[in-house]
N, C-alpha and C positions, 0 to 999 in steps of 0.2 A: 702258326705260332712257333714263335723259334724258345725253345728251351735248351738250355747249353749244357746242363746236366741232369742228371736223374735220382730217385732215392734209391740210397743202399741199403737192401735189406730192411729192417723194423729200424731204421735209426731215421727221424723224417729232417729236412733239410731244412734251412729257413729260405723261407721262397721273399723272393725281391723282385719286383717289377721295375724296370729302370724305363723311365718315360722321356726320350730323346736320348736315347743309348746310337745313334749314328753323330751328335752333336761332339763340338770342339771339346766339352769336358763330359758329356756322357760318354765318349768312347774312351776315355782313360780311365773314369769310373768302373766300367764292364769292363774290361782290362783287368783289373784287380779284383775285382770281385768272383771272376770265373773261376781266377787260380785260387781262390778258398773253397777248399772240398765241403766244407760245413753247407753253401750256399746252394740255392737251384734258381739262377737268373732267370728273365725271362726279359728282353730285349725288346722296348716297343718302341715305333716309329709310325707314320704317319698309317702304311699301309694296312698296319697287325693292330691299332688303336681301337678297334671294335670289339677284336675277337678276345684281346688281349684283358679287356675290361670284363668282360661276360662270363669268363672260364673258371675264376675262383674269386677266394679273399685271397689276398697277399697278406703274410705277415710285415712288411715294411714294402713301401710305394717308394720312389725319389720321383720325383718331380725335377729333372733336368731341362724341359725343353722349353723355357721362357728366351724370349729372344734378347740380343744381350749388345743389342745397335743404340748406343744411347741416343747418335744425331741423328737417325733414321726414325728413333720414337719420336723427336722432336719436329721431323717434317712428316712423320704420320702419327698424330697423338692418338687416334680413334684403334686404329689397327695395332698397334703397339697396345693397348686396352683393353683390345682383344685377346692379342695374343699371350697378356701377363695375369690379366685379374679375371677376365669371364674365364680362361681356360683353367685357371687353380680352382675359380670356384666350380668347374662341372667334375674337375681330378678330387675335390674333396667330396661331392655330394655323388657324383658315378659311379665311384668304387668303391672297391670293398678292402678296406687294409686295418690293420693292428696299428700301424703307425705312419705318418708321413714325414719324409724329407723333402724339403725344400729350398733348390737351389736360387738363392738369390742373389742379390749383391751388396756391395757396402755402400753403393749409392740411396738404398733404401735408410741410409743414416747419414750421410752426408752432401745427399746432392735434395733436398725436399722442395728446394726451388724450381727441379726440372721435373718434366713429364715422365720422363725415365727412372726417376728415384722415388716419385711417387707412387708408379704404379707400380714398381718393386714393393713398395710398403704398404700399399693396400693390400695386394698379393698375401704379404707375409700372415696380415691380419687374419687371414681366412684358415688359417694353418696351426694358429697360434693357443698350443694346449699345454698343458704339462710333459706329456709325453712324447710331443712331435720336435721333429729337428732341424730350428732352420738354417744355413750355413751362407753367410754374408761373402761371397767371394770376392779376392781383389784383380786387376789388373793379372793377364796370364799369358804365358808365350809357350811356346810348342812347334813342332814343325809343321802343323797344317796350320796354324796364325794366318789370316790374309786378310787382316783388315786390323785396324787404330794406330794408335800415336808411331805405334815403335814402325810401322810399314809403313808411315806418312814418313817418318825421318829418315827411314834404310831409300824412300826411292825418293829423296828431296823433295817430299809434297807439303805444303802448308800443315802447319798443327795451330787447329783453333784453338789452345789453349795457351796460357803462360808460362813460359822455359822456364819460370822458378815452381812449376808445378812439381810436387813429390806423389810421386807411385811407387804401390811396394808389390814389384812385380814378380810371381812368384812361375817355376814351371809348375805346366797343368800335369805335369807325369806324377810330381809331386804332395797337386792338390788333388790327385783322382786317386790315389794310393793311402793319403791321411783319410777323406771321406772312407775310403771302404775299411779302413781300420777303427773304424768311431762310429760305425752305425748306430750302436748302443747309448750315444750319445742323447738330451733333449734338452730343449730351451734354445738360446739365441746367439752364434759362435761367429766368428769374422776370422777368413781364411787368407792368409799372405802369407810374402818374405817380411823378414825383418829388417829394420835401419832403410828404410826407404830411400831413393834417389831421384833427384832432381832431372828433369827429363832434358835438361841443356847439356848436364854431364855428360847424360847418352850422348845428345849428339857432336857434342866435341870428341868423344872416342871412336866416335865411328864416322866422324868429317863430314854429316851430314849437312846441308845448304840450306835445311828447313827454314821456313819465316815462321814465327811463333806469334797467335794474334789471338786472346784472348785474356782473360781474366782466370786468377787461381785457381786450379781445380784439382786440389789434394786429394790420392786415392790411398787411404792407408788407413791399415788397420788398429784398433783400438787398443789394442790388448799383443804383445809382441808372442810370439807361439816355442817353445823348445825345441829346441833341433830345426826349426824353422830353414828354408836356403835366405842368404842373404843379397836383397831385392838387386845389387852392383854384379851380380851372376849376370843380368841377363843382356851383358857387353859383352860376354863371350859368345852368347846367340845370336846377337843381329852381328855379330861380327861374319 
C-alpha cells in the first residue's frame, strides 16, 4: 500500500483513495492532491486494487481509471463494458467510502449514439446520489498525450471525424488541479477550456496533411467555467 502521507498528531486527515492514480489524468490528479497537507492519499493501481480496498473506508474514493478510447470501445464494445460499467459497479458496491468521484466524460451527454458515451452514462448512473461527484471531462493534452485527434494531426494520420468539429481542449495540469480544488463538490459538472476550436484551425497552424473523414463530432462543454484556459492554448502545445 502506498500511502503518501501520514496523520499529524490528533488532527485526522481526509483520506482519498485515487483509483488509476498512474493514468493520463489520475496522475495530475495525485499531483495536486499530495501537495495538500489536509490530505492522506492512497494511490491505487492495478497491483495494490485488493489490498487497497480491504484496509479501510475512505472518506472520498475518485474513480479515475475508466478507459477513455472511444474508437477502441467501438471495436470492442464488450471489453470497454467491462472496463466502464461492471468495474464502477464492483468500485460502488466493494468499497467503503463517504463519497465517490467519478471521472467521466462529456461523451456521456453528447455522444448516446456511441458505445463509448453510453457506457459512460450507464457508468454515471451507478454513482448518481446527492452527494457523489461526477465530473464530465473534455478533450485534454499534456506531455504524456499519445494518442487522438491532436497526434493523428501532429503526425499527418487520418482524423475520422469532420474538420468543422469543435473541441474545447483543455490542459490536464489544469483539469487535475481544478478536481483537487472542488473535491467538496456533488451532483453533475463538465470540465473544459472555454470558446472551443474547430479542429481544422489546429491543423492549419500547425500544417498538418491530415484527411478529415467523418461526420460532426462536437466536444464541448455546456456550461463555459471562470478562469477556464482558453481551448486555442493548445496550438501552442502541438506546436
Amino acid at each position: 500500500m502506498l500511502e503518501l502521507k501520514t496523520k499529524i498528531g490528533r488532527f485526522k486527515l481526509q483520506s482519498i483513495a485515487l483509483i488509476g492514480a498512474d493514468g493520463f489524468v489520475g496522475k495530475s490528479i495525485k499531483k495536486y492532491i499530495f501537495n495538500d497537507k489536509n490530505k492522506l492519499i492512497t494511490c491505487v493501481t492495478r497491483e495494490n486494487y485488493e489490498a487497497a480496498k480491504k484496509e479501510k473506508e475512505y472518506d472520498i474514493l475518485i474513480n479515475a481509471a475508466m478507459p477513455s478510447k472511444r474508437f477502441w470501445a467501438k471495436q470492442n464494445p464488450n471489453e470497454d463494458f467491462r472496463e466502464t460499467v461492471e468495474k464502477t459497479f464492483k468500485i460502488v458496491n466493494d468499497w467503503k467510502s463517504s463519497k465517490i468521484i467519478q471521472i467521466s466524460s462529456i461523451s456521456a451527454r453528447s455522444q448516446l449514439d456511441t458505445i463509448y458515451g453510453r457506457h459512460k452514462a450507464a457508468a454515471e448512473k451507478l454513482v448518481d446520489n446527492t452527494n457523489n461527484l461526477i465530473l464530465r471531462l473534455g478533450p485534454m493534452y499534456g506531455e504524456s498525450l499519445n494518442k487522438g485527434v491532436l497526434i493523428d494531426m501532429k503526425n499527418n494520420d487520418n482524423v475520422y471525424v469532420s474538420k468543422e468539429s469543435l473541441y474545447c481542449f483543455a490542459p490536464v495540469e489544469w483539469v487535475g488541479k481544478w478536481i483537487s480544488k472542488n473535491l467538496h463538490l456533488s451532483g453533475t459538472l463538465e470540465i473544459g477550456s472555454n470558446n472551443a476550436i474547430k479542429l481544422h484551425e489546429i491543423a492549419k497552424k500547425i500544417g498538418s496533411k491530415s484527411k478529415f473523414i467523418g461526420s460532426i463530432d462536437n466536444q464541448i462543454i455546456s456550461k463555459e467555467i471562470k478562469d477556464a484556459p482558453e481551448a486555442v492554448d493548445v496550438i501552442d502545445f502541438i506546436l
